[in-house]
C-alpha positions as CSV (number, residue, x, y, z in Angstrom):
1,X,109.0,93.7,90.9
2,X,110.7,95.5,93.3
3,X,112.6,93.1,96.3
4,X,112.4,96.1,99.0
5,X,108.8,96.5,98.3
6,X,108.5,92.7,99.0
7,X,110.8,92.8,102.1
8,X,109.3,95.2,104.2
9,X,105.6,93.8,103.4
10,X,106.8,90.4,104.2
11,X,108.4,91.8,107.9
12,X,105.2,93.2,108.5
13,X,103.1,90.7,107.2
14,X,105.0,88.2,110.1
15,X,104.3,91.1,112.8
16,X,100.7,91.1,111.4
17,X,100.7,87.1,111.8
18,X,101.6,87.8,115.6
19,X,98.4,90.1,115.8
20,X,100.5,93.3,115.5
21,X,98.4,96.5,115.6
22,X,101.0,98.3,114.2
23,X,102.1,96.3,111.2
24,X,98.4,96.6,110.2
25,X,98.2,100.2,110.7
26,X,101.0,100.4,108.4
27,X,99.8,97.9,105.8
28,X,96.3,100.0,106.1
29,X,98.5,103.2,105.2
30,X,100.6,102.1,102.6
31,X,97.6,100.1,100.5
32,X,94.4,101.9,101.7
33,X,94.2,104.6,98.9
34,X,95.3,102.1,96.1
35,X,92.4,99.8,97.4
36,X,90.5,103.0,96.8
37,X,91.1,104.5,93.6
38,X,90.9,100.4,92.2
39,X,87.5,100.3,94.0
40,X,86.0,104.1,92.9
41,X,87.5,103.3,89.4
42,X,85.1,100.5,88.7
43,X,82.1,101.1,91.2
44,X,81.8,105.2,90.3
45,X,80.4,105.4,94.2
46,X,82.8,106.9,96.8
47,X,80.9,105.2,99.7
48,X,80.9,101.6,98.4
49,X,84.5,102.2,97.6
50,X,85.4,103.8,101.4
51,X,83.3,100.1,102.6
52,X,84.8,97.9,100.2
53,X,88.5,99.6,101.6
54,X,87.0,98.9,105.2
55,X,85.8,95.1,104.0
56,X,89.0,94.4,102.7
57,X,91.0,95.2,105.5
58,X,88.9,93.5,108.2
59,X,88.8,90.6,106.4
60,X,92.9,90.8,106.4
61,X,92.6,91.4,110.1
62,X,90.3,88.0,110.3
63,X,92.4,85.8,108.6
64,X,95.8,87.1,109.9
65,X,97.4,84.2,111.4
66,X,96.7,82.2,107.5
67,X,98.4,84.6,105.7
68,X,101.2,83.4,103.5
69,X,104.6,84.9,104.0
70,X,106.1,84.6,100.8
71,X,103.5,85.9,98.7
72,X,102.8,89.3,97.5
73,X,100.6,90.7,100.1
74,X,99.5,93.3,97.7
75,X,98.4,90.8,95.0
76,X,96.3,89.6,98.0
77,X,94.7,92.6,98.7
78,X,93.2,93.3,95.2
79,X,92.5,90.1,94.9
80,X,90.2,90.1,97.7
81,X,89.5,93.7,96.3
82,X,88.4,92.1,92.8
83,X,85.9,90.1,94.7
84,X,84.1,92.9,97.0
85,X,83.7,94.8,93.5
86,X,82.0,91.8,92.3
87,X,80.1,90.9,95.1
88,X,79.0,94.4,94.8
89,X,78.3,95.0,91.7
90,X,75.6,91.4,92.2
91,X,74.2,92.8,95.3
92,X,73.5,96.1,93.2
93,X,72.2,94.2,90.4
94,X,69.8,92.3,92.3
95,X,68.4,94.9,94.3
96,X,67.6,96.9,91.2
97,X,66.0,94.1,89.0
């Protein structure tokens, strides 16, 4: 794992903590498309994969002042990603049965 990658996502993750705008713009623009392409990959639909990218990120925004510094924020993300595909995928499934 790479200890930069974990530096500068930790610095920003405090500023995020502190409700910084800009911290989350940048988090938004270094993860967004990964968030993305892991989203479209499974789902196959660009617009649940554009709101799943939305969902995750306003959920970060919610919960900003909980988030753990020493953790990989980016394990976060998918994680919370992982979930939103799921939760999809049964919302999808139920309103088709």
């Amino acid at each position: 794992m790479d200890n930069e990658h974990l530096y500068q996502d930790k610095d920003l993750v405090v500023k995020l903590k502190s409700s910084s705008s800009y911290a989350f713009q940048i988090l938004f623009e270094k993860y967004s498309r990964k968030i993305y392409h892991f989203s479209l990959g499974y789902l196959k639909n660009k617009q649940e994969a554009e709101e799943i990218v939305q969902d995750v990120f306003l959920n970060v925004w919610k919960v900003r002042e909980e988030l753990l510094v020493g953790r990989s924020f980016e394990s976060y993300l998918f994680t919370i990603d992982k979930n939103a595909i799921l939760n999809t995928w049964i919302c999808n499934k139920t309103l088709y049965d």
